[in-house]
Every structure is written in structure tokens, then in C-alpha cells.
C-alpha positions as CSV (number, residue, x, y, z in Angstrom):
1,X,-18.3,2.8,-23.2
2,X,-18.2,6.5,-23.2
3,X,-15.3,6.6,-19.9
4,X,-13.3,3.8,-21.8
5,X,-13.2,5.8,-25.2
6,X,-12.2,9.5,-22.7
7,X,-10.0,7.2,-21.4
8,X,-8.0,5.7,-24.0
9,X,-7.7,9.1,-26.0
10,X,-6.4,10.1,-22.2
11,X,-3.7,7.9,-22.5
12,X,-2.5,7.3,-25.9
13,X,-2.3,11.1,-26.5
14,X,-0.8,12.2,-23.3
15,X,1.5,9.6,-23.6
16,X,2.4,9.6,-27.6
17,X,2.5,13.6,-26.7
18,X,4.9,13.2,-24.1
19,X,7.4,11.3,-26.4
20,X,7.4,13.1,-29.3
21,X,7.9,16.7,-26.6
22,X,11.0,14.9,-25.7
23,X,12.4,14.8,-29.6
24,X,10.7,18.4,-30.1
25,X,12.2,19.8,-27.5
26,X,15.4,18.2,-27.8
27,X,15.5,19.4,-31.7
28,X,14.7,22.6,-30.5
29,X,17.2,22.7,-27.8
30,X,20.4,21.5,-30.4
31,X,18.4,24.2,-32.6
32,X,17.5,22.0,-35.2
33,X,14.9,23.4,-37.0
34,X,11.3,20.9,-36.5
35,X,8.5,21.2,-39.6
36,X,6.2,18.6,-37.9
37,X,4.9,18.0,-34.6
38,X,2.1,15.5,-35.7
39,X,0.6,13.2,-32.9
40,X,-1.3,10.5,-35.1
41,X,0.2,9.2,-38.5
42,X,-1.6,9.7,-41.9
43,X,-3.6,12.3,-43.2
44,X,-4.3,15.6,-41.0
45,X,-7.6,15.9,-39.3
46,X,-6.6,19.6,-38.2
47,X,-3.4,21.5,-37.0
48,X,-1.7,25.3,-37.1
49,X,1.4,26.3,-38.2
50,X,3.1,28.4,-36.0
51,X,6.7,29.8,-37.5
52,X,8.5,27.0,-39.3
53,X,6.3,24.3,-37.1
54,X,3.1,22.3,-38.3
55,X,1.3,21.0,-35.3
56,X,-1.3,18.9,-35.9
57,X,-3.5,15.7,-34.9
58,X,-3.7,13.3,-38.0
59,X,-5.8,10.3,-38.7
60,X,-4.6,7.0,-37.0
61,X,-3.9,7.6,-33.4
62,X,-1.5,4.7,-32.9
63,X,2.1,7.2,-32.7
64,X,3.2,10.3,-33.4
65,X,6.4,11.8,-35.0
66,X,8.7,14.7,-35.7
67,X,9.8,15.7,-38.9
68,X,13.1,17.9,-38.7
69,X,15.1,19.7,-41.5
70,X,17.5,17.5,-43.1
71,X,16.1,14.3,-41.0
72,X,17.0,11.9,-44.2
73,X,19.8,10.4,-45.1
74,X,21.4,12.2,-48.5
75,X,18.3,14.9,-48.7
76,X,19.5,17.7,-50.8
77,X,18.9,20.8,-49.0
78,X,19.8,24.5,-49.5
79,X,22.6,25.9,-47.9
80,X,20.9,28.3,-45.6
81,X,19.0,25.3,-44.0
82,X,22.6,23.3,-43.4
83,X,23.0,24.7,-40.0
84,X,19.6,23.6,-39.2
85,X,19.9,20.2,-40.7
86,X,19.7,17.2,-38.3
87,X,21.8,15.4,-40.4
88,X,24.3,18.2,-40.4
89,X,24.4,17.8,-36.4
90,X,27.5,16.0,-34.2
91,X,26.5,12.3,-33.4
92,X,26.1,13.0,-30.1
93,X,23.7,15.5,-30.4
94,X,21.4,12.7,-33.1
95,X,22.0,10.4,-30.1
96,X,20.4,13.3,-27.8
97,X,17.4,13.7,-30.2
98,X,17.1,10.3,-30.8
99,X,17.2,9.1,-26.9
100,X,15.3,12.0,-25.4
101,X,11.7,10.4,-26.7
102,X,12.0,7.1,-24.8
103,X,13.6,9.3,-21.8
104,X,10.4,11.5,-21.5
105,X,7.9,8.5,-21.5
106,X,10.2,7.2,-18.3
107,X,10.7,10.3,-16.9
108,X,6.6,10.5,-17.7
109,X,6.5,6.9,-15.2
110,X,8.7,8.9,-12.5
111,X,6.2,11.5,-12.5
112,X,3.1,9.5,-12.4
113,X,4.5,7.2,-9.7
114,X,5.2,10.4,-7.3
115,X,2.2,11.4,-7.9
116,X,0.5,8.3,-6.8
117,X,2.9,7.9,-3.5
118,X,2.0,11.3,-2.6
119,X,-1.5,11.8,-2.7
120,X,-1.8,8.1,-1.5
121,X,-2.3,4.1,-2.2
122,X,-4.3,1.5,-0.4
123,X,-1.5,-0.5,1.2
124,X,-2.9,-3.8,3.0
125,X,-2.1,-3.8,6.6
126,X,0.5,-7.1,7.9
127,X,-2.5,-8.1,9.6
128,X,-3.5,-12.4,9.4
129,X,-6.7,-13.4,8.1
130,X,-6.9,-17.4,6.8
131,X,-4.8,-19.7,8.4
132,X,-3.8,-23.3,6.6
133,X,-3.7,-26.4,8.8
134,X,-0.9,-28.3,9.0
135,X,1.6,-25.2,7.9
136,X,3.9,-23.3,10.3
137,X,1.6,-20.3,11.5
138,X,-0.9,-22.7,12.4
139,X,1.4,-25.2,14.5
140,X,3.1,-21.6,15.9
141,X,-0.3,-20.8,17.3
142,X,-0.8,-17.6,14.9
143,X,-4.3,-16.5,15.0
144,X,-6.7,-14.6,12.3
145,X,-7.2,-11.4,13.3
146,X,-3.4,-11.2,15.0
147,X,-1.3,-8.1,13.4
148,X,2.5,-8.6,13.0
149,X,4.5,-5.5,14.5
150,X,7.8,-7.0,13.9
151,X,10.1,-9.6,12.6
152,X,13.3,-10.1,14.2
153,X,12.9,-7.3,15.8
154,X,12.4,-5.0,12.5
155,X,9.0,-2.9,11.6
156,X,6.9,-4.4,9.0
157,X,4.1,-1.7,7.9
158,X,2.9,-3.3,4.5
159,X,1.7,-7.1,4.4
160,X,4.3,-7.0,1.5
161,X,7.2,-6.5,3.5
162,X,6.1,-9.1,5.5
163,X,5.4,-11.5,2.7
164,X,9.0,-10.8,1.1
165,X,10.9,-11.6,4.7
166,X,8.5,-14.9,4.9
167,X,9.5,-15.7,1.3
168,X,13.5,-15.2,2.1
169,X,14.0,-17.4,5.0
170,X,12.4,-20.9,4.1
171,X,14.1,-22.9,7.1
172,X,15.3,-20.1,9.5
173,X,13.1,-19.3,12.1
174,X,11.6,-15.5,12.7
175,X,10.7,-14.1,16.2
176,X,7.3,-12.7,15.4
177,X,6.1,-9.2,17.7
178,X,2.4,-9.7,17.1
179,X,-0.7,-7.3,18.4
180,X,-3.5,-9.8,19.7
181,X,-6.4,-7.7,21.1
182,X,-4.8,-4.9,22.1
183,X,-2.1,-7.7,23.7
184,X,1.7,-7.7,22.5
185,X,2.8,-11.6,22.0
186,X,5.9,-13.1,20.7
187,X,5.5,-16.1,18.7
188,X,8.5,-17.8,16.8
189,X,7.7,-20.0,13.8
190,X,10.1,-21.2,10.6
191,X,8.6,-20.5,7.2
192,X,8.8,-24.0,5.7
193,X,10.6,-24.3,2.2
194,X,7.9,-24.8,-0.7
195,X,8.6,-25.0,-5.0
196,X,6.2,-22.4,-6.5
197,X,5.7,-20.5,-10.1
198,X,6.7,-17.1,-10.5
199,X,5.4,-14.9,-13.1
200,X,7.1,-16.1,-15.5
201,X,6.1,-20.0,-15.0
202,X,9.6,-20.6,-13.6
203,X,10.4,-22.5,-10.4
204,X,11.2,-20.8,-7.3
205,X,12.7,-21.9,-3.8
206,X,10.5,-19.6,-1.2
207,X,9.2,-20.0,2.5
208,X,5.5,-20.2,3.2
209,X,3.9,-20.3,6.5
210,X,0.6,-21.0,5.4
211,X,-0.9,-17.0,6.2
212,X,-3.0,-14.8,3.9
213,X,-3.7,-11.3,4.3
214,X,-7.5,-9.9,6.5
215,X,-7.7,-7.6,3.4
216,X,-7.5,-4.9,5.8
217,X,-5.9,-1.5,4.3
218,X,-4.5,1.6,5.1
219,X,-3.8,5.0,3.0
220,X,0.0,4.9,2.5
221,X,1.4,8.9,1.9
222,X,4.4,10.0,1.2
223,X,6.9,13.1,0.9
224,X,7.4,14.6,-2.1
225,X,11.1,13.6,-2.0
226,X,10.5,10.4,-0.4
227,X,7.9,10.0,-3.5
228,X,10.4,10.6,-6.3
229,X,13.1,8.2,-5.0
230,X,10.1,5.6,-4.5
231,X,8.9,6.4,-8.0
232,X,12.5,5.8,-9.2
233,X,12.9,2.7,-7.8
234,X,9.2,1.5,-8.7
235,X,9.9,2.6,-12.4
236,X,13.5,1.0,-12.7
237,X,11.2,-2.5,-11.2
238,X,8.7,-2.2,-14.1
239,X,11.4,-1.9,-16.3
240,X,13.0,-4.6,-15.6
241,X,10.2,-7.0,-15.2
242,X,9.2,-5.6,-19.0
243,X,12.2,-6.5,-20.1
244,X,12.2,-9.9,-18.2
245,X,8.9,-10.5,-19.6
246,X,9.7,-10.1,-23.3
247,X,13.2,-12.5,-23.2
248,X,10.8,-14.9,-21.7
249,X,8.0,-14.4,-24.6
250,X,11.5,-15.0,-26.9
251,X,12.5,-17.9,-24.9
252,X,9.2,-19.3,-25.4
253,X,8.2,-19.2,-21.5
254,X,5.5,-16.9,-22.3
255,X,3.1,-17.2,-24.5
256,X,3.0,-14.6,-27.4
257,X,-0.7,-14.4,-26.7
258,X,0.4,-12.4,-23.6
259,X,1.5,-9.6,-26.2
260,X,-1.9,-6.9,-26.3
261,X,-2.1,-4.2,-28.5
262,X,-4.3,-0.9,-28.9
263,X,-7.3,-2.6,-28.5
264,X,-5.9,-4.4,-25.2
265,X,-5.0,-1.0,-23.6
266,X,-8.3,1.1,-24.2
267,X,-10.3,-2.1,-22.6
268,X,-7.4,-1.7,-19.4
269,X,-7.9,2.1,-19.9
270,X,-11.5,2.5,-18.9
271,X,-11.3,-0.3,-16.1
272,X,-8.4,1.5,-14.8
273,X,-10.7,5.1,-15.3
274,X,-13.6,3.7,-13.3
275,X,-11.2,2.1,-10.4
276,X,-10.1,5.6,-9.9
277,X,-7.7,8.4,-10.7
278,X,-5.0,6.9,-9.3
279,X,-5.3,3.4,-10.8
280,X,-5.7,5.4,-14.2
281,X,-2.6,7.2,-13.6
282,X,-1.0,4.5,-11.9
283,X,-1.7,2.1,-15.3
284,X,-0.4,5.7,-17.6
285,X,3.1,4.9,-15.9
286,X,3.5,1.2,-16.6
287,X,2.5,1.5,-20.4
288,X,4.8,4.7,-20.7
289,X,7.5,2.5,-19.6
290,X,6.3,-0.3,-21.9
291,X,6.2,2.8,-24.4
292,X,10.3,3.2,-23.2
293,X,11.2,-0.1,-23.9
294,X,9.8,-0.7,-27.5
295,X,11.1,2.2,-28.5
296,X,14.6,1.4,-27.9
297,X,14.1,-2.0,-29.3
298,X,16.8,-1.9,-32.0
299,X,14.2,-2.6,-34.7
300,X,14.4,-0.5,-38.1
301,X,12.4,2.6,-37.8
302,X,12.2,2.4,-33.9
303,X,14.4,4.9,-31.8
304,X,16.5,1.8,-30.9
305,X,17.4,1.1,-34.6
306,X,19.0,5.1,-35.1
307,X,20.3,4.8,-32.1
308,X,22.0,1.8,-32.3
309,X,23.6,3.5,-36.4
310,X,24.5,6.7,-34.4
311,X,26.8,4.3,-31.9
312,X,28.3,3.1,-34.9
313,X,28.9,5.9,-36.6
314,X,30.4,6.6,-33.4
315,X,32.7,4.1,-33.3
316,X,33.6,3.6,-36.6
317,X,33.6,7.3,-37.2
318,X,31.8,7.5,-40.1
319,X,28.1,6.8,-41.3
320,X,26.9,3.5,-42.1
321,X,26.0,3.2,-45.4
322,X,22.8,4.5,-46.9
323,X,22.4,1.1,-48.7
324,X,22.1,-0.8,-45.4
325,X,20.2,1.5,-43.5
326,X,17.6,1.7,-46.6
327,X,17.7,-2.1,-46.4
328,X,16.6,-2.4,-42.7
329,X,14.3,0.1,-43.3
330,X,12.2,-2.3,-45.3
331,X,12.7,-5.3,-42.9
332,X,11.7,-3.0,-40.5
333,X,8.7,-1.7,-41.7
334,X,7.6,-6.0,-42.0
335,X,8.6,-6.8,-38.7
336,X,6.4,-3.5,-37.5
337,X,3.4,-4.7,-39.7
338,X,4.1,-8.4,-38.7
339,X,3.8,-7.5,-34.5
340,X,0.8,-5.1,-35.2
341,X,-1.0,-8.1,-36.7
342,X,-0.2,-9.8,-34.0
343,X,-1.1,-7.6,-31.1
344,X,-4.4,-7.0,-33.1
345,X,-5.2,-10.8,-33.7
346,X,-4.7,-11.8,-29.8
347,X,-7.2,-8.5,-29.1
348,X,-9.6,-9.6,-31.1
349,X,-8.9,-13.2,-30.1
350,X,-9.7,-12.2,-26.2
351,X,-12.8,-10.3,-27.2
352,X,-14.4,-13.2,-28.9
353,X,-13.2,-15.4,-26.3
354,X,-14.5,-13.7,-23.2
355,X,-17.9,-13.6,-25.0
């Protein structure tokens, strides 16, 4: 109990601080002058003021936020805080503000992922362990135990390249380069075409030759520079399959009961802790880019919702009016309240059902 509550202050607060750094120091940057730096919402448990800036940790640990001079729309301010206003600003500088809170979290996932590829993952090894009867490895004469080298002549290091070639030629055949005791064999064998689920409960054409993996593993390292474009890549795949996930929760493909909350994350939080550092930073990266994504949601009072009014203003090349913007403001705050029962009622739901 005591590593999943370190662990979910870990996370929630590195991660809430990390966004909000992003708008602080993006304020600070278009010198915009910041009165808040608050990570929590509510009433202050404690903070210092240092020059114009409260910092502080307040009561409910679910956000943060930055309060800047001039942040609301039509608020009356003197003359010598105009300059500093951040309604006073260019629209591209807002957008700057605005955007550089979900940019931190992912540049946060870039980061974490590096980290991870450097110091080093358990990979597992393209090495056979079950064999089905009847399926194409077994007819090709593939044995447990037998480790493939290459396919079509190409290294395969990770059983998932190898599953990913496997999955991409149902019907064409593949000239296997195997290690058999210490023995180099070819074998050739034709992954045969099967219907399966993906994640998402859709149907899929892939090859399967009836192989799983021995289990065996291997600690996977990487460059620093190697690292960062891997951590790129491995973000930009999260990020899509986020995105992916929640059109298919829309769509009705996915159950809303998939959809955690707070709850949710400090139970993930200290299984990831006790797995390991790694896992635990590993598992900080995907919720930051969850973190990314909600946030630029275009939902009143979300990122996405001033930045979407700061495109129009934009465009239209003036500000949208105060009227409309107070309007959403309200739907916004319901749909807010309306998910946050939600994510808390399919917690709790999971917690009395796994009892």
C-alpha cells in the first residue's frame, strides 16, 4: 500500500508538474507576468511567494494550473500591468502558451522512453518454444528450442520483428536461417492466412505459422541518439494508438468501461513501482501522452478548447465573442464533471468486481 501511494504522488505530480512548467515557462518566456504556479486545485495546503509568483501545492491533486495577469477575457486591469497581460499578447504567442503544456508532457514521453532504451529493456529472443500441429512450422519441420537468425536473408534480433514479418506475408513463403544446436539450417515454410481480433475487436487479415516465443530474453541497450529517435518513434506509436483507441470508444467498438481514472492509475502506479524502475518510468510515459491528448481535446476549459478560439481568432482576425466562449465554458465544465463520474464509477466498479 505504502509503494502504490509514493508511487501515484510520483506520477501525478511529476507529470501535472511537468505540464504546467511548460505554460510557466512559456509565460515567462513571452514575459507575461504568472501569479500562480499551483499543482493541485482548491484550497492551499502550503506554498511561497517568490516576486510576483505563488507557488504552491493545494488540496485535490487531480491538475494543476497557471494563473497569469490579464488571463480573462474583458478583466479590467491597470495600465502598468497591460504589457504583462496575456490577453494583451499576439495570438500566436496565446497559441504558444496555450500549446507548450501538452508539448512538455510529450516531450516528458520522449524523455522517459530514451531513458528506458538506454539503460536497457528485456527484449524476448526470436527463439521457438510451442509448436501447433497441423500449422506451417510444424509441417516445415521447425523445432522448439530452434532460434531464427534470418528471414529472407534479413536479421531478426527481437521475436517481435519476427512476429511482424510472419504477420505480413500470409501465403508467401520465407527462407528461414535457423540456429539448431549450435547447427545453421535453412528451413522454408509459408505463414498460412488466418482472421484474428486486434486491439480494437476489429478483424484482421495476418499470417500465422503456428510458433510462440521460449520466453527467452535478452537486455536490449541503446545509444543515446539511437534512444531518442526510438523514443520518438515509440511516443508518436502511443499516440496514435490513444487516439485510435478513443474514436473506437466513440464508435462504440470499445467499451466506455475501458476509460480509468485516478483511482485506475495509482492501482497501475504501484504494480508498475514494484515491477521495477523502468516499468514505472516506462508506464510515466504512456499516461503523459494520454495526459497530451486530453488536453488538446477541444473541450471547454481544456487546452484544446483555447486553442482551437486562438485559431479562430486567427482566422477571422478578431476574438470570438465573450458570450460564446462564457457559454462553452459552462457546457464545459458538465462534460468535465460528467467524464470524471465516469472514470470514477468504472474504478470503483473494477474494485468491487475483482473482489
Amino acid at each position: 500500500m505504502t509503494i502504490t501511494i509514493i508511487a501515484t504522488i510520483v506520477v501525478l505530480g511529476v507529470l501535472i508538474f511537468v505540464h504546467e512548467l511548460g505554460h510557466f515557462l512559456a509565460a515567462k518566456g513571452s514575459r507575461v507576468g504568472v501569479l500562480t504556479f499551483s499543482l493541485g486545485f482548491g484550497p492551499k495546503l502550503f506554498g511561497k511567494k517568490v516576486g510576483e509568483t505563488q507557488y504552491q501545492v493545494s488540496l485535490v491533486p487531480l491538475g494543476g494550473y497557471v494563473k497569469m495577469v490579464g488571463e480573462e477575457p474583458g478583466e479590467k486591469l491597470p495600465p502598468e500591468l497591460l504589457p504583462k497581460s496575456f490577453s494583451a499578447q499576439p495570438v500566436g504567442r496565446r497559441l504558444g502558451i496555450v500549446f507548450a503544456g501538452p508539448f512538455f508532457n510529450f516531450l516528458f514521453a520522449v524523455i522517459a522512453f530514451s531513458v528506458a532504451f538506454v539503460v536497457g529493456l528485456p527484449t524476448l529472443l526470436p527463439e521457438v518454444g510451442e509448436i501447433k500441429p497441423d500449422f506451417p512450422a510444424y509441417q516445415a519441420g521447425l523445432q522448439p528450442g530452434d532460434r531464427i537468425l534470418e528471414v529472407n536473408g534479413s536479421p531478426v534480433k527481437r521475436w517481435e520483428d519476427l512476429a511482424k514479418v510472419i504477420h505480413e506475408s500470409s501465403d508467401r513463403p520465407l527462407r528461414l536461417k535457423i540456429d539448431r544446436a549450435q547447427e545453421t539450417i535453412q528451413i522454408s515454410v509459408t505463414p498460412q492466412a488466418s482472421i484474428q481480433k486486434n486491439l480494437f475487436g476489429d478483424d484482421v487479415r495476418v499470417g500465422l505459422i503456428g510458433i510462440s516465443p521460449s520466453g527467452k530474453t535478452f537486455i536490449e541497450r541503446t545509444g543515446p541518439f539511437s534512444a531518442v529517435y526510438r523514443a520518438v518513434l515509440q511516443s508518436w506509436r502511443v499516440t496514435e494508438l490513444t487516439v485510435v483507441s478513443i474514436y473506437k470508444i466513440i464508435e462504440g467498438k470499445i467499451s466506455a468501461k475501458t476509460i480509468g481514472g485516478p483511482i485506475l492509475i495509482a492501482q497501475l502506479a504501484g504494480q508498475q513501482a514494484k515491477a521495477g524502475f523502468l516499468s514505472l518510468v516506462i508506464f510515466m510515459a504512456v499516461i503523459s501522452i494520454n495526459l497530451v491528448i486530453l488536453n488538446i481535446l477541444p473541450i471547454p476549459v481544456l487546452d484544446g478548447w483555447h486553442l482551437l478560439i486562438f485559431l479562430l481568432e486567427a482566422v477571422i482576425g478578431r476574438p470570438v465573442s465573450l458570450k460564446i466562449r462564457e457559454r462553452a465554458q459552462q457546457i464545459g465544465v458538465f462534460i468535465i464533471i460528467f467524464i470524471m463520474l465516469l472514470v470514477f464509477y468504472n474504478d470503483i466498479t473494477r474494485i468491487i468486481g475483482a473482489e
